[in-house]
Every structure is written in C-alpha cells, then in structure tokens.
C-alpha positions in Angstrom: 19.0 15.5 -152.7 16.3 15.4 -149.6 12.5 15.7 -150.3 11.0 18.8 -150.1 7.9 18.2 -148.3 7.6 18.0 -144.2 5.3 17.2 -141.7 3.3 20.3 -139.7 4.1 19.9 -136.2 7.4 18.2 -136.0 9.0 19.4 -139.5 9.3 15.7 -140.5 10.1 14.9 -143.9 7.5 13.7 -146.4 7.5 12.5 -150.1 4.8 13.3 -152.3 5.0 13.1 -156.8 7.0 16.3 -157.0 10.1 14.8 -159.1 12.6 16.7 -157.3 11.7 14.5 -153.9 14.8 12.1 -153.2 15.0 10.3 -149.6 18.3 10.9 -148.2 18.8 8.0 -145.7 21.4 10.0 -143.6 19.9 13.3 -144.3 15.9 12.2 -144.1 15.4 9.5 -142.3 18.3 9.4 -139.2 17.5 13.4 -138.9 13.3 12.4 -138.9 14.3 9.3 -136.7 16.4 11.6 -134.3 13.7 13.9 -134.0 11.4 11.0 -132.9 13.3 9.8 -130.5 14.2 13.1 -129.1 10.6 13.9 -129.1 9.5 10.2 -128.0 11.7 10.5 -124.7 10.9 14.7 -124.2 7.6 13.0 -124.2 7.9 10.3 -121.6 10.4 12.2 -119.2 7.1 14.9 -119.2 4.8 12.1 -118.8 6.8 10.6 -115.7 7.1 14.1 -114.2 3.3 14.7 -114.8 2.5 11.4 -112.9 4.8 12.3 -110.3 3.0 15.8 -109.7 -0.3 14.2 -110.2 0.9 11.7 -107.4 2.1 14.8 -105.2 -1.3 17.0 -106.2 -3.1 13.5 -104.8 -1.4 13.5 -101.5 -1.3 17.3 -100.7 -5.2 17.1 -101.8 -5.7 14.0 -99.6 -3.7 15.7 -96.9 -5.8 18.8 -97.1 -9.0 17.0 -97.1 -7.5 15.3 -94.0 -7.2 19.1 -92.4 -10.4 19.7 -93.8 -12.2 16.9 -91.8 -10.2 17.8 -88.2 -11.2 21.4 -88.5 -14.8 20.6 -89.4 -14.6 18.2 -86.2 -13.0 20.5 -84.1 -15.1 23.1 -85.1 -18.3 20.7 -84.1 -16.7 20.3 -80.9 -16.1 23.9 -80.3 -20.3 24.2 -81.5 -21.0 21.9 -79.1 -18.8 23.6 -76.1 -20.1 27.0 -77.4 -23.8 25.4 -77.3 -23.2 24.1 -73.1 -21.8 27.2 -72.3 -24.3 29.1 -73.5 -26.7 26.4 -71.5 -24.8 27.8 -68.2 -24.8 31.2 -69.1 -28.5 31.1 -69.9 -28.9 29.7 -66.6 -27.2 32.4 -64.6 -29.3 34.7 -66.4 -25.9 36.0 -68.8 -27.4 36.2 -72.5 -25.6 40.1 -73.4 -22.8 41.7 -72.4 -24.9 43.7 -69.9 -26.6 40.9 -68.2 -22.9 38.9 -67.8 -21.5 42.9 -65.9 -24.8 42.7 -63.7 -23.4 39.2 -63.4 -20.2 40.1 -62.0 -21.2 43.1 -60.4 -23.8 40.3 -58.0 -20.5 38.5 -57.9 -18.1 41.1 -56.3 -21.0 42.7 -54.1 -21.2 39.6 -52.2 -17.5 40.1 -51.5 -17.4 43.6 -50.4 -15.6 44.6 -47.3 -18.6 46.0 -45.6 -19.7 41.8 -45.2 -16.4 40.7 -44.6 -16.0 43.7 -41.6 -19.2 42.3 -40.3 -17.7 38.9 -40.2 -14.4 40.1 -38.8 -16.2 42.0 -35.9 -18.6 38.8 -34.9 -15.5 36.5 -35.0 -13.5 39.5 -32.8 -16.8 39.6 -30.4 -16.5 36.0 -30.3 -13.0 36.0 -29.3 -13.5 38.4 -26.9 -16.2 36.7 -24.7 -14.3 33.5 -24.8 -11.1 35.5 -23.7 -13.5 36.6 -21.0 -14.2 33.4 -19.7 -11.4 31.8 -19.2 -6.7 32.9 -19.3 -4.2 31.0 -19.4 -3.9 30.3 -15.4 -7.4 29.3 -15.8 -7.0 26.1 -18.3 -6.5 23.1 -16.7 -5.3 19.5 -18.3 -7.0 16.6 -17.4 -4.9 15.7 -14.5 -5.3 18.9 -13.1 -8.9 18.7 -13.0 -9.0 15.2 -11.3 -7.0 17.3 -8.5 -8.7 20.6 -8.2 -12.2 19.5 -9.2 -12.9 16.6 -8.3 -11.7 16.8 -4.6 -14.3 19.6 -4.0 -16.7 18.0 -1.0 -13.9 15.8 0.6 -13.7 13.7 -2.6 -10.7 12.4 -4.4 -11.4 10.4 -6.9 -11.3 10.8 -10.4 -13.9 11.9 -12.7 -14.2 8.8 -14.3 -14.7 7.5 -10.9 -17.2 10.2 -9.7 -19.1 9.0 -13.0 -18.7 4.9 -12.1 -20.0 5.9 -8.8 -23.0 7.9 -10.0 -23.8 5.1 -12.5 -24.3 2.4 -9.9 -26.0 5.2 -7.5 -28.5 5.4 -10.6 -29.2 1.9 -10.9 -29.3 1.1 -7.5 -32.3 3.2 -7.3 -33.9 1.8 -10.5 -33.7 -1.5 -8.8 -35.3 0.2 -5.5 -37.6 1.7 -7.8 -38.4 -1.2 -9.7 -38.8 -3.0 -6.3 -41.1 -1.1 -4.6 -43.3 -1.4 -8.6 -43.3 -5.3 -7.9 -44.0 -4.7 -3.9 -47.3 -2.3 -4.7 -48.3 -4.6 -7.9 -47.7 -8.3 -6.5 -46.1 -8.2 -3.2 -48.9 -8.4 -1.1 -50.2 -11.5 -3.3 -49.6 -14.7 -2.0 -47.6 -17.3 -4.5 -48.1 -20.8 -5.0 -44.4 -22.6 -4.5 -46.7 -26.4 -4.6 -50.0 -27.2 -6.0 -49.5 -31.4 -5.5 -53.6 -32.7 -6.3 -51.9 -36.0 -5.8 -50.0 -37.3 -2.6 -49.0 -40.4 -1.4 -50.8 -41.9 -4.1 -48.9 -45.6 -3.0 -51.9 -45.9 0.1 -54.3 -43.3 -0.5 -56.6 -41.6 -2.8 -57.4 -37.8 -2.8 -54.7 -36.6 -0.7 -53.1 -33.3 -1.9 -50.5 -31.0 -0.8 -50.1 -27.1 -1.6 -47.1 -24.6 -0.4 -48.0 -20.4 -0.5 -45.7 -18.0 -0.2 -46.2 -14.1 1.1 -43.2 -11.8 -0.7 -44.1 -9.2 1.3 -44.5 -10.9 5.1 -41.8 -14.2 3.8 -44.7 -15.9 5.3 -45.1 -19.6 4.3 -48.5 -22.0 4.4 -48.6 -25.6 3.8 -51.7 -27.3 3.6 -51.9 -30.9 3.6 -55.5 -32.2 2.2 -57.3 -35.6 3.0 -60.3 -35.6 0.7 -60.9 -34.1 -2.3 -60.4 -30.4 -3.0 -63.8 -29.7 -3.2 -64.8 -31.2 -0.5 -67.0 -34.0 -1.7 -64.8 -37.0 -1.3 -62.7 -38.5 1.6 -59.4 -39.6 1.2 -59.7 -43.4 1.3 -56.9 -45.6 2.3 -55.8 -48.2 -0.3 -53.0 -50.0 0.6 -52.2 -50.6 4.4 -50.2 -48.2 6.1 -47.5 -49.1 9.0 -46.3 -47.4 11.4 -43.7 -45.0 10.6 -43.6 -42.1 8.4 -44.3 -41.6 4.5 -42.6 -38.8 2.2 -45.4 -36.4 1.3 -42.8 -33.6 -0.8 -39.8 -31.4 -0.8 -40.2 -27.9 -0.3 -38.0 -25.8 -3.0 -35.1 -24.2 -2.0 -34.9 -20.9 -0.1 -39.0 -21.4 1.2 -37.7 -23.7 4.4 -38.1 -23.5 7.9 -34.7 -23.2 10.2 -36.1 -26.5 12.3 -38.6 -29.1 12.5 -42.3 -28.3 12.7 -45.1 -30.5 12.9 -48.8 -29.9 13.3 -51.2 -30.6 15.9 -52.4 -34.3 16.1 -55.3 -36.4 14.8 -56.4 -40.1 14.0 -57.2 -41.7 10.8 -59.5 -44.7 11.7 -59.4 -46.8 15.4 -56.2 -48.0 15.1 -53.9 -45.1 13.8 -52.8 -44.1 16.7 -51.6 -40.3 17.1 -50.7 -38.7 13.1 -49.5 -35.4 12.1 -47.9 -33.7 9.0 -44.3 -32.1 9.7 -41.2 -30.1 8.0 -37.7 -30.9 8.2 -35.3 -28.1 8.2 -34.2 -29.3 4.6 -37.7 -29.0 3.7 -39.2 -32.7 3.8 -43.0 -33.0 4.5 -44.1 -36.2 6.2 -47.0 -37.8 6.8 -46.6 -39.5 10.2 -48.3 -42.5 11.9 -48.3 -44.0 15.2 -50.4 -46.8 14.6 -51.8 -49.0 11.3 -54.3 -47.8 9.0 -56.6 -50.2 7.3 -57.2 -50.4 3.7 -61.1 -48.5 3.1 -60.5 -46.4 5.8 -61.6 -43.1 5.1 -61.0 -39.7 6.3 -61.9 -36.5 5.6 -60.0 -33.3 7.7 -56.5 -30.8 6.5 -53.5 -29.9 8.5 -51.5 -26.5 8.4 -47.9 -25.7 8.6 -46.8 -22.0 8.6 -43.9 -20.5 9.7 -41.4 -17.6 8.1 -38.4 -18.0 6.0 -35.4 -15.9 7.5 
C-alpha cells in the first residue's frame, strides 16, 4: 500500500501519522524520483534555452543600440548639413518658399533670350565689320607679306630686317644726339691730358710740364715750365747738364703730332748754347741743349708746343 499524502505542486508523495501511510519503494519513491528527474531536466533544458534567448535578446539589443547610435550620428550630420545650408540660403536671401521662387525667377531672368539676342547681335556686328575689313584674297601669311609689303619704296628686305635697320637708325641718332649733349656741355672746354709739377727732376728743380686738349678744335698745347707755377721761383739747375737731350714725357696715345716739332730757341745761362723743347711723332717731349749748363744756374721763362691731332 502507498501513502496517501502528496506534495502541492508536483504531486509528490508524503508520509504523515495516518496508519494507513506505507512507502512503496517501486510505487513511491522511483515514481517521486522519476518525477524529479523529469522535472530537474524540464528545468535545465528551459534554463539553457532562457540563457540562450537572454544571449540573443543581448545581441539584437546591443545591435539596435548600435543602429540607434548611427542614426543619431547621421541625423547630427544631416543637422549640421541642414544648419550650412540654411547659412547659404540665408545668404541669397531664400528663407520661404516665396523668397527661394523670387530666387529662381532672378535666376532665369538673367538668362532670358532678350540678353542673349543682344549678345548674338553685338557678336553678328562684330563679325560683320571684321568681314568688312578684310576676305580671303586679302589675308596674307608671313612670307607673303615680306614680298608684297615690305618691297613697297624699292625695298626688299624682310620685316625683321626693316626692323634691325630701324633699330640701328635709332641709335645711331641717340649717339648723334648724345654727341652733340657732350659737344654743347664740355666740348668747347679744354682737357688736361698732363699736369707733370715735376720734370726732369735728375738736374733741375721746379720744372713742370702740362698737355690740354680742345674736343671741339682737336687742338693740343704743351707748356713746358722753368720756375715755379706761380711764378715766384726759378727753375734752378742741380746737377750739370751735357750737351744732348733729356726725356721731359710721353704724350698719351691718340693726342700726337704726325712729325717733329720743336719750339723757338732760348739759353739757360752763358754757356747753354741754343735750347728748345720738341715732340716726336710718337709723342716724346725733349728738353734740348746745345751747350753745358752749370749747377745754380737759374732760369725763369716757358716754351709752347701746339699743333692738331688728325
């Protein structure tokens, strides 16, 4: 005989005092134990499945949340698109529907035929005058031009050759030009080729030479001094002088006489003899003496040489 008592929820069997409650091993206890373990593994399999959902709820949640962020984001970014649009909308004056039709209506006046007709007629006019001007039998290639052009007034060279030509013309008469400036500005002002204060300084004392040179006349002055240049002192002899000649200077280049010249005569002392001053041809000034000058002889006087360079 089983018991008579069971459990509430599962029906399990119980024993209590009542007299009549016998445990039946394979009646009770494997059918209670059965039930258990029915119920034990209903329960797991259920928990395993719940986890699984649970696991599956977590992943579609995090997956939605996932959504959630990128449409919050793009929806920012759209704000933020929606925000600099309406910057450039404000700023063509569009903020209603009305203001963005006067908008277009600007837009597609400025495009109307009546502007584009005036265009089309200046461009036509335009056309028109330049047909005027010149055909087809009127254009010429470079080549042509060298040999229908430039020939006119017995000429035949090239353009580039008329333009050569009227180059150097140009500054040929700059140089003229520029010339003529110096000629009115200097030319008629002597310049100094030598200013020598001291000559044949080996036998004498306050002898000096100087060379002038007219630019506009090519007239050249030499002036040989014995004595000081203002006068106040004689030249003075200071070393005997022989008969012969002595090197006074060299003339520069291009300022020479085509011969020999000398000057007039004159002494220096009692026993000099005839002296003069001369030019060579390759521009050597000489003094010149016939005689001996004595130390301490003294002598005051200057000596001239012009001629003009050719």
């Amino acid at each position: 005989m089983s018991t008579t008592q069971h459990t509430g929820h599962y029906n399990l069997p119980t024993f209590g005092d009542n007299p009549d409650d016998r445990p039946s091993w394979r009646g009770d206890f494997t059918d209670a134990m059965t039930e258990i373990d029915n119920q034990m593994y209903a329960n797991a399999t259920n928990i395993t499945t719940a986890t699984a959902a649970a696991n599956n709820a977590n992943t579609a949640a995090g997956e939605a949340k996932q959504a959630a962020d990128d449409a919050a984001a793009l929806a920012q970014t759209n704000k933020n698109d929606i925000a600099e649009l309406d910057d450039y909308f404000s700023k063509l004056g569009v903020t209603s529907p009305t203001t963005a039709q006067n908008l277009m209506n600007t837009i597609n006046g400025k495009a109307e035929d009546t502007e584009l007709s005036a265009l089309r007629g200046t461009v036509s006019g335009l056309t028109n005058r330049v047909e005027g001007k010149a055909d087809a039998s009127s254009v010429y290639t470079r080549n042509q031009v060298d040999t229908t052009f430039t020939k006119q007034g017995g000429y035949s060279g090239t353009a580039q050759q008329i333009h050569t030509e009227a180059t150097n013309a140009t500054a040929t008469a700059t140089n003229v030009q520029e010339e003529l400036t110096n000629l009115k500005t200097s030319g008629q002002s002597a310049t100094a080729l030598v200013q020598r204060i001291n000559a044949l300084t080996n036998h004498f004392s306050n002898v000096s030479w100087t060379a002038y040179y007219s630019p506009l006349s090519k007239f050249v002055n030499i002036m040989v001094r014995f004595g000081s240049p203002d006068g106040r002192s004689n030249a003075n002899c200071t070393s005997n002088v022989n008969p012969g000649s002595l090197t006074i200077g060299t003339m520069p280049e291009g300022y020479r006489p085509n011969g020999f010249i000398n000057s007039y005569p004159f002494t220096y002392g009692n026993d000099s003899g005839l002296c003069n001053i001369s030019i060579t041809g390759d521009g050597v000034v000489s003094f010149y003496c016939q005689g001996t000058i004595k130390t301490n002889t003294q002598l005051k006087q200057t000596l001239q040489l012009s001629y003009f360079v050719i």
